[in-house]
C-alpha positions in Angstrom: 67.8 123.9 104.5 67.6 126.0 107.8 70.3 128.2 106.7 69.9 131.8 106.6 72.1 132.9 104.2 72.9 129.7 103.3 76.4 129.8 103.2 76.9 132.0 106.7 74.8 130.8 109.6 73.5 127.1 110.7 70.4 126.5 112.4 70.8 122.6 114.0 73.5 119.8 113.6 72.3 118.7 110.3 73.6 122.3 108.8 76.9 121.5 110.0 76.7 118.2 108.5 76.2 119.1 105.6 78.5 121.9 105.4 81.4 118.9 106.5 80.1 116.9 103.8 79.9 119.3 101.1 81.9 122.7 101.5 84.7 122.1 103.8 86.2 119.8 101.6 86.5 122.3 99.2 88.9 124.3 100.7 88.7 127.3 97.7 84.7 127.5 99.1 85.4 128.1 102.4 88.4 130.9 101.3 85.8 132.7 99.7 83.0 132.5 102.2 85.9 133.5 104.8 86.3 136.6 102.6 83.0 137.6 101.8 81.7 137.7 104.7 84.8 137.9 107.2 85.5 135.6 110.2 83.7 135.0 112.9 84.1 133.3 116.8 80.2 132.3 116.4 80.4 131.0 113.5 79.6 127.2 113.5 81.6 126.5 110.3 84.6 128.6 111.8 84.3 126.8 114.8 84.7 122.9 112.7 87.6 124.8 111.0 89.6 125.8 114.2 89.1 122.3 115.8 90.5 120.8 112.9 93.4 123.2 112.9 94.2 122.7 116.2 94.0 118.4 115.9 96.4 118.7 113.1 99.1 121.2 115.0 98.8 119.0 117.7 102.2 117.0 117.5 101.8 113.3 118.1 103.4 110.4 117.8 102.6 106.4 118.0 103.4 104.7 121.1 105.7 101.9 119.6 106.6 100.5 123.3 102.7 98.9 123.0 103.5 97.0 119.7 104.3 94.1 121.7 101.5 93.7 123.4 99.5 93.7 120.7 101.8 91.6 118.1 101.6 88.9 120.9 97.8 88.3 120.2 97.7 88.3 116.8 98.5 85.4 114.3 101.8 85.6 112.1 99.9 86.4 108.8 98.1 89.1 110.4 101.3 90.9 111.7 103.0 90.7 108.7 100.0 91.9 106.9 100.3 95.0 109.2 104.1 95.1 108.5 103.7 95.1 105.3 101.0 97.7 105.0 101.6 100.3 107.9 105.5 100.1 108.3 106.9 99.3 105.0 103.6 101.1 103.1 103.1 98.6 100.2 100.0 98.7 98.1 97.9 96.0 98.6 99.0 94.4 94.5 102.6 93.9 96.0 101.5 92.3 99.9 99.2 89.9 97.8 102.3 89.2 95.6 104.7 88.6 98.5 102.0 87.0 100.5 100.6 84.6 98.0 96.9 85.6 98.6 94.3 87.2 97.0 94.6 91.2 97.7 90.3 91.3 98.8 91.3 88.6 101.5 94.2 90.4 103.1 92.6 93.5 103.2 89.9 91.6 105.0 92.5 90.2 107.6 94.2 93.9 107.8 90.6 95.2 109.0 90.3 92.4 111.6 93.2 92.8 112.6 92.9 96.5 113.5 89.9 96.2 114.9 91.5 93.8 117.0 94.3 95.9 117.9 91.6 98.8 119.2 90.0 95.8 121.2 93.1 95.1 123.2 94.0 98.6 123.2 90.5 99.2 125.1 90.4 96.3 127.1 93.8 96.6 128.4 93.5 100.7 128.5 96.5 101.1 126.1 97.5 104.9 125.6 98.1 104.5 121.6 99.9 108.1 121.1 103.1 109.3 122.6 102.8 113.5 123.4 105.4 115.2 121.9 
């Protein structure tokens, strides 16, 4: 690894990668890294933590007025698949109960079907999120 000390400074992308992938999750690792060695501005790893920060204090909400547009296209399963899952936030044991289809093939039509909601959303240039 290109780090030198390995914990403080990254050399390319692939250090910052791998810093996501294995010490940023661990939020305790990063407390004591911020700790030892202080914070920085120039700091690559400070600089993933701030953006992250910042994304999550951004206040946003769905744009619910678009919902139409896109319930229009799909079929009826796949909308109350979505229902089901995103609104009402049951587990995928109780839609296949209701539902009266195996759990593996619903999930497979929820995936579709979001991917073919961010279809229409790009083709029709859709502004998802609502600013607060």
């Amino acid at each position: 690894m290109n780090c030198a000390p390995w914990w403080f400074v990254c050399k390319d992308e692939d250090d910052v990668k791998w810093y996501r992938r294995h010490i940023m999750k661990k939020t305790e690792v990063v407390q004591w890294i911020s700790d030892q060695q202080g914070r920085y501005s120039d700091d690559p790893l400070e600089l993933l933590i701030q953006a992250e920060e910042e994304a999550q204090n951004e206040q946003k909400e769905l744009n619910t007025d678009i919902l139409g547009i896109l319930f229009k296209e799909l079929t009826e399963l796949d909308r109350q698949i979505l229902i089901l899952r995103e609104a009402e936030g049951l587990k995928w044991k109780a839609i296949s109960a209701q539902l009266g289809f195996n759990h593996s093939y619903l999930w497979k039509r929820h995936k579709r079907a979001m991917e073919k909601c961010r279809a229409i959303i790009d083709r029709d240039k859709l502004d998802p999120w609502r600013k607060r």
